[in-house]
C-alpha positions as a printed Julia matrix, in Angstrom:
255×3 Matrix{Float64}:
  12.73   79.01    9.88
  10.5    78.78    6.47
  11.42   76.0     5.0
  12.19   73.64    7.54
  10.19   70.49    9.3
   8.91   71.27   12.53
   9.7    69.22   15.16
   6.48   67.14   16.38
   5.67   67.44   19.93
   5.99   64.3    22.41
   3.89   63.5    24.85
   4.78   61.34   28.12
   1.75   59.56   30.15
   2.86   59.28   34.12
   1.31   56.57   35.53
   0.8    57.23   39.43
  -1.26   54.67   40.7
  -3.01   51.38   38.99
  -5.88   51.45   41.42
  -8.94   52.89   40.34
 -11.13   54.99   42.47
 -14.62   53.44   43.53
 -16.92   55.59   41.38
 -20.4    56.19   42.8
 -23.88   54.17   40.58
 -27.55   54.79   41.04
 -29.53   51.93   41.32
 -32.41   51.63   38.84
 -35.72   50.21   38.86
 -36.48   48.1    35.87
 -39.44   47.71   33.86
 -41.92   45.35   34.48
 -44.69   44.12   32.53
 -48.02   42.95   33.92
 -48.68   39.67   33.72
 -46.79   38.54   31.0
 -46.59   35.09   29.29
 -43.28   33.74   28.82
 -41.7    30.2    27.61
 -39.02   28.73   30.47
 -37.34   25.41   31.04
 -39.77   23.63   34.07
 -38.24   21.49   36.45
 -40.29   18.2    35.96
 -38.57   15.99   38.13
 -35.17   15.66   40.11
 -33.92   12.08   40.8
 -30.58   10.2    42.3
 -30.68    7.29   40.39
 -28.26    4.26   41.59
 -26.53    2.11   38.93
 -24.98   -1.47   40.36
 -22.23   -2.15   37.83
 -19.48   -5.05   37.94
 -16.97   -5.44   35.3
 -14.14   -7.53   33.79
 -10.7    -5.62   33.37
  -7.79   -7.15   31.21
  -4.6    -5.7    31.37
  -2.59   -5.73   28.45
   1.07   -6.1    30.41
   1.86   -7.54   34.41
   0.33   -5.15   36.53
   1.99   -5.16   40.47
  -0.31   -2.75   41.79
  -3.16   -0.1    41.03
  -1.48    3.37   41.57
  -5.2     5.26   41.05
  -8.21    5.12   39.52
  -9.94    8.31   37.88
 -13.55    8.08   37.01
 -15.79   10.24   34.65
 -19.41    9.56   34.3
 -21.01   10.32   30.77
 -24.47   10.3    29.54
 -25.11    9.28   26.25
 -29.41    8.98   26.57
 -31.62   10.64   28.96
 -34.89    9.92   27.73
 -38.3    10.71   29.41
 -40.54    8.27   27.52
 -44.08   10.14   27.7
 -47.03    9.57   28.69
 -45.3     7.55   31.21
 -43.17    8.24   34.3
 -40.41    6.33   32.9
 -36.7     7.93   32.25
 -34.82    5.63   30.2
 -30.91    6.63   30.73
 -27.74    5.26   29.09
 -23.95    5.9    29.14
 -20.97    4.64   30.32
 -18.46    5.34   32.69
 -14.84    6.45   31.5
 -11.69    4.86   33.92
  -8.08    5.52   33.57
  -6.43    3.27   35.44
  -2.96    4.01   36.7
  -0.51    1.06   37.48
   2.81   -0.15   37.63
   4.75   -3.04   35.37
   8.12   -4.34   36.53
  11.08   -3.18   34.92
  13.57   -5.21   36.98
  14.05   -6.66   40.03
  16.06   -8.64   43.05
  14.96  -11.17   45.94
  14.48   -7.9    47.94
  13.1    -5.15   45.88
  11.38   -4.53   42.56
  11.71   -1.16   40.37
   8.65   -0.52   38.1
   7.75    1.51   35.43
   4.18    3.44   35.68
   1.54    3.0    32.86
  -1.82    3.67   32.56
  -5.63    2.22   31.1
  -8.6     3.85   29.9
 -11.6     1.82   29.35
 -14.99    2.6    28.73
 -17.81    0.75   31.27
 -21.34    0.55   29.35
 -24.49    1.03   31.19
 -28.36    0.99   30.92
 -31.27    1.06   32.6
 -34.47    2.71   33.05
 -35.95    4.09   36.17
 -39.53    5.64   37.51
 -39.21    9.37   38.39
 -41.99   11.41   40.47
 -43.02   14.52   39.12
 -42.74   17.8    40.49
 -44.69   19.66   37.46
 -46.53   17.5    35.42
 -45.35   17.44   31.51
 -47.24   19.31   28.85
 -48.48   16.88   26.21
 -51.24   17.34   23.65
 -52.06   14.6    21.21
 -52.97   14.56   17.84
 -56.27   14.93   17.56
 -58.77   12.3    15.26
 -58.96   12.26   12.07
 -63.06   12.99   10.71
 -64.43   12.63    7.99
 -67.99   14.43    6.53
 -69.99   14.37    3.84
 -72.2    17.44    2.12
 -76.27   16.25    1.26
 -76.97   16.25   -2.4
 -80.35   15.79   -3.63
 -80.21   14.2    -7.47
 -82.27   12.98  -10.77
 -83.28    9.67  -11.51
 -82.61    8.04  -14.13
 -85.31    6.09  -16.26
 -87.58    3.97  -14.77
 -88.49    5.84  -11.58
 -91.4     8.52  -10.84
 -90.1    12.46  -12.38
 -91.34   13.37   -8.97
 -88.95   11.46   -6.63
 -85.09   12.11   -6.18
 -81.8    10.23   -4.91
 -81.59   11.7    -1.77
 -77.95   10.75   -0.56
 -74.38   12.19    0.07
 -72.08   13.54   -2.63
 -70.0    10.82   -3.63
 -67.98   13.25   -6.04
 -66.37   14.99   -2.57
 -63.91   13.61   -0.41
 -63.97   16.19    2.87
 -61.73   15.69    5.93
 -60.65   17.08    9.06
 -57.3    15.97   10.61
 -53.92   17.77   12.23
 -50.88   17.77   14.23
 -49.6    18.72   17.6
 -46.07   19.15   18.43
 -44.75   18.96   21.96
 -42.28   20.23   23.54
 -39.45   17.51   24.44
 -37.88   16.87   27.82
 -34.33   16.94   28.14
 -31.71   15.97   31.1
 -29.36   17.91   33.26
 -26.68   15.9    34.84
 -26.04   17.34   38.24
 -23.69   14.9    40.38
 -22.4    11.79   40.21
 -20.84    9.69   43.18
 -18.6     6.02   42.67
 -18.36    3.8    45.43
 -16.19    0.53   43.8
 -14.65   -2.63   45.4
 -11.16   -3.99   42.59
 -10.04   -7.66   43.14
  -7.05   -8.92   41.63
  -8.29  -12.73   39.75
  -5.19  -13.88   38.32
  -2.57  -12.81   41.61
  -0.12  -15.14   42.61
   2.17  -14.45   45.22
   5.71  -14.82   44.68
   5.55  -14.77   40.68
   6.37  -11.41   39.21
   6.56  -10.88   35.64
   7.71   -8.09   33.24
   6.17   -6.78   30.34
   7.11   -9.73   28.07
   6.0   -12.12   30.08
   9.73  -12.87   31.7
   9.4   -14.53   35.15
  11.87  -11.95   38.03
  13.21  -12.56   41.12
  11.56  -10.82   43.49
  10.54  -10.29   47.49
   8.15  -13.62   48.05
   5.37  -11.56   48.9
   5.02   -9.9    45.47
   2.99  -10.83   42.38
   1.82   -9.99   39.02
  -1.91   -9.55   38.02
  -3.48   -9.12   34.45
  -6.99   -9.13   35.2
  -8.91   -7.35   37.78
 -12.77   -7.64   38.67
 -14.51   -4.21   39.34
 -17.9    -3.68   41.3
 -19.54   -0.74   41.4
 -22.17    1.23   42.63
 -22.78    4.53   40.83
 -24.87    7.21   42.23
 -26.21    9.78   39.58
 -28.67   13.09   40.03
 -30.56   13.84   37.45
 -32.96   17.14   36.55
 -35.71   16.54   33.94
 -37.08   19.09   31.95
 -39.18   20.37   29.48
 -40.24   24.16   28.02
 -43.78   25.1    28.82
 -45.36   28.47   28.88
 -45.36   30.31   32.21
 -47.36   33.0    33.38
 -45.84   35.84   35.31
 -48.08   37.38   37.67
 -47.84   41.11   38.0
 -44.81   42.31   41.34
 -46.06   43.71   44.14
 -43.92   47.19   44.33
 -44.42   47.06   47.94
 -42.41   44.53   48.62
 -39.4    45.56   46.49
């Protein structure tokens, strides 16, 4: 009827399946340009360097034993020191130590409560890498200086027919520039921890709590608050620096 608000049509979506069907592609050859120039990261050199570390651990409550150990490696200089061969690389390594304090305890058993340490081991040291690709490096050339020839008057008391023959001391002329370089970087690839913990301060039979509280405890048990660390630390390392690359033209035969 005139006059009246027409009802709006709904529409329903059936859903049959949420697989799709394998639809079918053409492969395409791309483009390729002949012998083109083009600026890449080069691999200079790839090195496992090894890192002997020991360190001093203080605990800041009785520890009974280590639970774990989780170690993170992090590099905080990777340095290629040019013209030289030398890679000068520093970080530290990044524990969190997981252990367990007595809460309470009887002649035979002990109940503990677990905590946990994170401390920061410093390292440095500098190693000698073989290259793979030799580095790009062009150095400033020399400063030079010149001069322009300037033939002058003399003044009284010389012959009007000679002249100063000499440079012109009125000009200062110079040649001299810069060259920038491209500089290496670092990848950090893998890194491997091989580590021997001894308890220093251990005595067996004395277990204390957190506030220092002597227990009762099994007489083989005993408290610790420091703990020496050795280390051996295996890292692989890619150097390397942009250069310009030349990309010879693809055979199409062989595609």
């Amino acid at each position: 009827m005139h006059g009246k608000n027409k009802r709006k049509p709904t529409y329903k979506i059936k859903q049959k399946n949420a697989i799709l069907p394998l639809s079918k592609n053409t492969p395409q050859r791309p483009k390729v340009i002949k012998d083109a120039f083009v600026k890449v990261p080069v691999v200079l050199a790839e090195t496992k360097v090894q890192l002997d570390m020991i360190a001093n651990i203080e605990f800041p409550e009785p520890v009974l034993e280590i639970k774990d150990i989780k170690k993170n490696i992090k590099v905080t200089q990777c340095r290629l020191l040019l013209p030289t061969n030398k890679l000068f690389i520093a970080g530290f390594v990044r524990k969190n130590i997981q252990y367990a304090t007595p809460k309470y305890s009887g002649k035979d058993f002990v109940s503990s409560g677990i905590n946990s340490l994170t401390v920061d081991v410093p390292f440095e040291t500098v190693t000698e890498v073989d290259f793979i690709n030799k580095p790009q490096l062009d150095f400033t050339p020399k400063d030079e200086q010149f001069t322009y020839y300037k033939e002058s008057k003399l003044p009284k008391g010389f012959s009007d027919k000679e002249k100063l023959l000499s440079g012109d001391f009125a000009q200062f002329n110079k040649i001299s520039g810069e060259k920038f370089n491209q500089l290496p970087y670092c990848e950090l690839l893998s890194s491997q921890f091989i580590e021997y913990d001894e308890y220093l301060n251990r005595k067996m039979g004395e277990v204390f709590d957190k506030d220092g509280n002597k227990m009762d405890a099994p007489f083989e048990e005993g408290t610790f608050t420091k703990m020496e660390e050795k280390m051996v630390v295996e890292l692989t390392l890619k150097v390397l620096q942009e250069q310009q690359v030349k990309i010879e033209e693809i055979d199409k035969k062989n595609w």
